[in-house]
C-alpha positions in Angstrom: -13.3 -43.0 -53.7 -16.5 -40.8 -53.2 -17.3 -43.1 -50.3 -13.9 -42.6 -48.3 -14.3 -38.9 -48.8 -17.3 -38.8 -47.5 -16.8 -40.8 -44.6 -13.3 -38.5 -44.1 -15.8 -35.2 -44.0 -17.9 -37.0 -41.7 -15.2 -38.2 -38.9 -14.0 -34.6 -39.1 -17.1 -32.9 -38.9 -17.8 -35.0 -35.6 -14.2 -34.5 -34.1 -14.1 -30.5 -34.5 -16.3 -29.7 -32.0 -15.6 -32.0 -29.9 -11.6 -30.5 -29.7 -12.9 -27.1 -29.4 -15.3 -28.0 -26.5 -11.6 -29.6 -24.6 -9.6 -26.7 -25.8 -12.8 -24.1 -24.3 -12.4 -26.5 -20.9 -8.8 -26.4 -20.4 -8.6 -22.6 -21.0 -11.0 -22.2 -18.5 -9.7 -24.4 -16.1 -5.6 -22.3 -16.9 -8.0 -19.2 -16.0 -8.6 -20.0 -12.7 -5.0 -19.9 -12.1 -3.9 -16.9 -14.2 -1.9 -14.3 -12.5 -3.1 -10.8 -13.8 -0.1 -8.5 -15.2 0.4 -5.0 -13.9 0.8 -3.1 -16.7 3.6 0.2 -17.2 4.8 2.4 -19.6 8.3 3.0 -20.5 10.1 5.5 -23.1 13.8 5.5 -24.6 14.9 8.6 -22.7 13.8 8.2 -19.5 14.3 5.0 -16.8 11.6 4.0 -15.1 12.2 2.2 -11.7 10.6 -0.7 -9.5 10.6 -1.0 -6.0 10.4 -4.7 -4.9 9.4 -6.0 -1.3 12.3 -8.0 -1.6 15.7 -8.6 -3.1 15.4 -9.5 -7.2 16.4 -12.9 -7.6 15.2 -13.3 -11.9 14.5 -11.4 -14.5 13.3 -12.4 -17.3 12.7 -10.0 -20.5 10.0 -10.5 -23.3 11.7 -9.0 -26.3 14.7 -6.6 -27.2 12.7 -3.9 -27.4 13.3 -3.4 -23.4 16.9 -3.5 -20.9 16.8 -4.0 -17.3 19.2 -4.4 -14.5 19.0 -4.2 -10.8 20.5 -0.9 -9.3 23.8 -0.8 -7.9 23.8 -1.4 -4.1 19.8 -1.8 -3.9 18.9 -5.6 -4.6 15.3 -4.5 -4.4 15.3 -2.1 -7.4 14.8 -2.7 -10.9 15.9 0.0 -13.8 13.7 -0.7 -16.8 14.0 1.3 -20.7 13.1 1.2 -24.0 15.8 -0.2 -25.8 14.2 0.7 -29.2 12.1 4.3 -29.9 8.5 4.1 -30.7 8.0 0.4 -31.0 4.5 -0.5 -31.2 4.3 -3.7 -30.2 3.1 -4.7 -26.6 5.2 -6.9 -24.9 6.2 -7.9 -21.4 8.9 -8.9 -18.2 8.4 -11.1 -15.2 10.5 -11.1 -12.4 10.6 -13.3 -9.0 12.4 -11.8 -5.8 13.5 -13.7 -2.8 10.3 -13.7 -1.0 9.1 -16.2 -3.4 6.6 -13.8 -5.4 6.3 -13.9 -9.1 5.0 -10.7 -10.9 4.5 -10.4 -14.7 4.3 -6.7 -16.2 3.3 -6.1 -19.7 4.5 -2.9 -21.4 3.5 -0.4 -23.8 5.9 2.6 -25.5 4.9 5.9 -24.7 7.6 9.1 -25.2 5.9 10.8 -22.1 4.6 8.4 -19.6 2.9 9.6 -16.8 4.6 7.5 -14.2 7.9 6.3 -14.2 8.4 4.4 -10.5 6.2 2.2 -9.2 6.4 1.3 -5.8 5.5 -2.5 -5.2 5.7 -2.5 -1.9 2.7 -0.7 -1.1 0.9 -3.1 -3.8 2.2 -6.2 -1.5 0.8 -4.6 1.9 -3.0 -5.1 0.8 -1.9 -9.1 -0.5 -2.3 -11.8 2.1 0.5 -14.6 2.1 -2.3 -17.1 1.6 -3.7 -15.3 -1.9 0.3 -15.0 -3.1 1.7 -16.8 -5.6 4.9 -18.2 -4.2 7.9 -19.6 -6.2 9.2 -22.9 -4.1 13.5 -22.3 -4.3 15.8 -25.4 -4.0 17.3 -24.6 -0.9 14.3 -23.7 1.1 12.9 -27.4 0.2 9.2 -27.1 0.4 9.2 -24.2 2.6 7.5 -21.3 1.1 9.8 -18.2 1.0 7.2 -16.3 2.3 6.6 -18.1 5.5 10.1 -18.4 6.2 10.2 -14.5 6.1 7.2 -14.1 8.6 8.5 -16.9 10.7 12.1 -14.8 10.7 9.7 -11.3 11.5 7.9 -13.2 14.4 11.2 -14.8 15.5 12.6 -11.5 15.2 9.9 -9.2 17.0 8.7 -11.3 19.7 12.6 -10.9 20.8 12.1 -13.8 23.3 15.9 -14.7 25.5 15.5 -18.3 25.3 19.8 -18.8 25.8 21.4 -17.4 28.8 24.6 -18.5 28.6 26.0 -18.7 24.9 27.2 -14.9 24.6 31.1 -13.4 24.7 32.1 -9.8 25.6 35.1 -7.9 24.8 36.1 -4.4 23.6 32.9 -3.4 24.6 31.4 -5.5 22.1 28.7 -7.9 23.6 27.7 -10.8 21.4 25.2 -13.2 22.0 22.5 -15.9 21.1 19.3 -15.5 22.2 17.4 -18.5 20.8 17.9 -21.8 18.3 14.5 -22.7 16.7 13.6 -25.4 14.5 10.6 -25.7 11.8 10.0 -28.4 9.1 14.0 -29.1 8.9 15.2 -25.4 9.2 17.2 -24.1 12.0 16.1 -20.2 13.1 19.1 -18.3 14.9 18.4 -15.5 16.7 21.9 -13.7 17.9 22.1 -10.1 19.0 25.1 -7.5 19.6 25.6 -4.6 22.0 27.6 -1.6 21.0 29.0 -0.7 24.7 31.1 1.8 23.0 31.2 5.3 21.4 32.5 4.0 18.2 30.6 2.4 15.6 31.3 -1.7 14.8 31.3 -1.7 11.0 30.8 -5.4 10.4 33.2 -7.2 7.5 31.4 -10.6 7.3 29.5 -13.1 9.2 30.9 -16.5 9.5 28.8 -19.8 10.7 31.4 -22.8 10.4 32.3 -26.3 12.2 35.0 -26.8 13.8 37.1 -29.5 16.1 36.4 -28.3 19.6 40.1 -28.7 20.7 41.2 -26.2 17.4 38.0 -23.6 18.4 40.7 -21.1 20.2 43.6 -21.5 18.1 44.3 -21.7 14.0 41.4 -23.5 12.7 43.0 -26.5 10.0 39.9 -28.3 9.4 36.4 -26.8 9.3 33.3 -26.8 7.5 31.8 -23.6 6.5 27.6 -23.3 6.7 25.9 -20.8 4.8 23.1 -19.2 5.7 19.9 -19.4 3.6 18.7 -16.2 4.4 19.3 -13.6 7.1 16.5 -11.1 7.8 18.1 -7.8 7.9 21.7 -6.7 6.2 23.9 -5.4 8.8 26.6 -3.3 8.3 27.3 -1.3 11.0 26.1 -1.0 15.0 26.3 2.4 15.9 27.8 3.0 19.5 25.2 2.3 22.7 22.9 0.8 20.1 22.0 -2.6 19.9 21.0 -4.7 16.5 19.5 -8.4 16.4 19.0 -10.9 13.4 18.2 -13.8 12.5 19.7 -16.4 10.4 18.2 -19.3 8.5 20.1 -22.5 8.3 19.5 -26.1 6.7 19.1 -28.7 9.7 22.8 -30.0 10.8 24.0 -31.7 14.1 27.4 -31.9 15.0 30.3 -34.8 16.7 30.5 -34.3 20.5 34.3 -33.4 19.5 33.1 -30.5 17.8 31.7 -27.2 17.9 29.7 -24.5 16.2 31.2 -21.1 15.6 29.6 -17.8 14.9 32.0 -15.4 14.1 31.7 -11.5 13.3 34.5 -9.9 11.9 35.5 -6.0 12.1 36.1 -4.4 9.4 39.3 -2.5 9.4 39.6 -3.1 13.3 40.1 -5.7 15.6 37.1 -6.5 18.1 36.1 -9.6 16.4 33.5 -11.9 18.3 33.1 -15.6 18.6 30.5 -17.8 19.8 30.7 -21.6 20.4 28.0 -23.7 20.1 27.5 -27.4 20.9 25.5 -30.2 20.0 23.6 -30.5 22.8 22.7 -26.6 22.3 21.2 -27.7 18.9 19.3 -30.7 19.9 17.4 -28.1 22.0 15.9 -25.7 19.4 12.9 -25.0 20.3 9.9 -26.0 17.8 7.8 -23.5 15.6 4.4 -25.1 15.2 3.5 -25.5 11.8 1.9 -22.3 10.2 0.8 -20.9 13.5 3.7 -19.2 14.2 3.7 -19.9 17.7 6.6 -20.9 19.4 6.7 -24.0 22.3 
């Protein structure tokens, strides 16, 4: 028996240091990937507020001892208090928005805290897209969200009129596309509408949708609905003699020569709706984005 002891003690005498010396390595190599916390201060009476860069998509809460919720009519906002006074335990929240950036906060009680909203927007203006931790969504594929935003801005801001003929104009509302473009499976539409009036065109809802070509003009029976995966700027209303563009992101589609692509705006409480039609051959024309340059062909 002294004999199997003592060769017990020995085995794990030899075996400890070797697991410490993997645990010390594989800390080491989880360091080189950590993603530092910003830290905040919150209180019981008081709300403190975030300002994303982008819409809040998760939240995800450490402990009881804190509530959060987005504000009412501002995606990009997040209302954070102590749920329980004094508690002395540190602990933390993380939240991704729908730029595909993941942030991690830990928090500490304090009845007074100096600050109470922290503006993460000017944080994100000194952090290039290539040191940003982006979170890959399931509808975006493996298109980071936040190249599919600057590809959106360029698209949007270089403003090019690739399309001269898909547009319609009535009630001195002028609706057109400017430019299909395609990059690693996405379609990029880039539409824009003239206010020719004095009165505003408060905008109900935006429909993309297929449709047969024979049934574009009358009641539609059979259709199939496409939803946009992200649209650069929420529009609500086009002031009169103004003019508002945007751009719309869309999973790759073609359609039967029989059939047709409509983009629809709808008024809200008025009647000067608009409606595009696009075909296939339109589509098979979108013009490519090269890959991470952001340069169009």
């Amino acid at each position: 028996m002294k004999n199997i002891l003592i060769v017990l003690v020995l085995v794990v005498g030899y075996a400890m240091p070797f697991q410490a010396q993997q645990t010390v390595h594989n800390i080491a190599k989880l360091d080189l990937g950590k993603i530092e916390p910003y830290w905040i201060e919150v209180t019981y009476s008081k709300t403190s507020h975030l300002i994303f860069p982008a819409a809040i998509r998760y939240v995800d809460l450490g402990s009881d001892y804190l509530v959060a919720a987005k504000a009412e009519d501002a995606e990009n906002v997040l209302r954070v208090k102590a749920a329980v006074r004094d508690f002395d335990e540190e602990t933390n929240f993380s939240v991704i928005t729908e730029d595909g950036r993941f942030y991690n906060f830990n928090v500490l009680f304090n009845s007074f805290p100096v600050t109470l909203n922290y503006n993460l927007l000017e944080m994100q203006k000194g952090i290039s897209r290539e040191n940003g931790n982006d979170v890959l969504f399931e509808e975006l594929g493996k298109n980071a969200p936040s190249l599919v935003g600057e590809l959106m801005e360029t698209i949007y801001k270089t403003d090019k009129q690739l399309i001269k003929n898909i547009e319609t104009k009535s009630f001195g509302i002028q609706f057109l596309l400017k430019g299909i473009y395609i990059h690693n499976n996405k379609f990029y539409f880039h539409t824009e509408v003239r206010n020719l009036t004095n009165v505003p065109f408060r905008i109900d809802f935006i429909d993309f949708k297929v449709v047969d070509k024979k049934l574009a003009k009358r009641t539609v029976i059979q259709e199939r609905t496409i939803t946009p995966l992200r649209i650069y700027k929420q529009l609500d209303e086009i002031s009169g003699n103004t003019v508002e563009r945007n751009v719309f992101l869309l999973d790759l589609f073609t359609i039967a020569n029989d059939k047709v692509l409509l983009i629809e705006i709808f008024e809200k409480n008025g009647g000067r709706h608009q409606q595009l039609e696009i075909e296939n051959s339109d589509l098979v024309k979108a013009k490519l984005i090269k890959d991470m340059k952001l340069k169009i062909n």
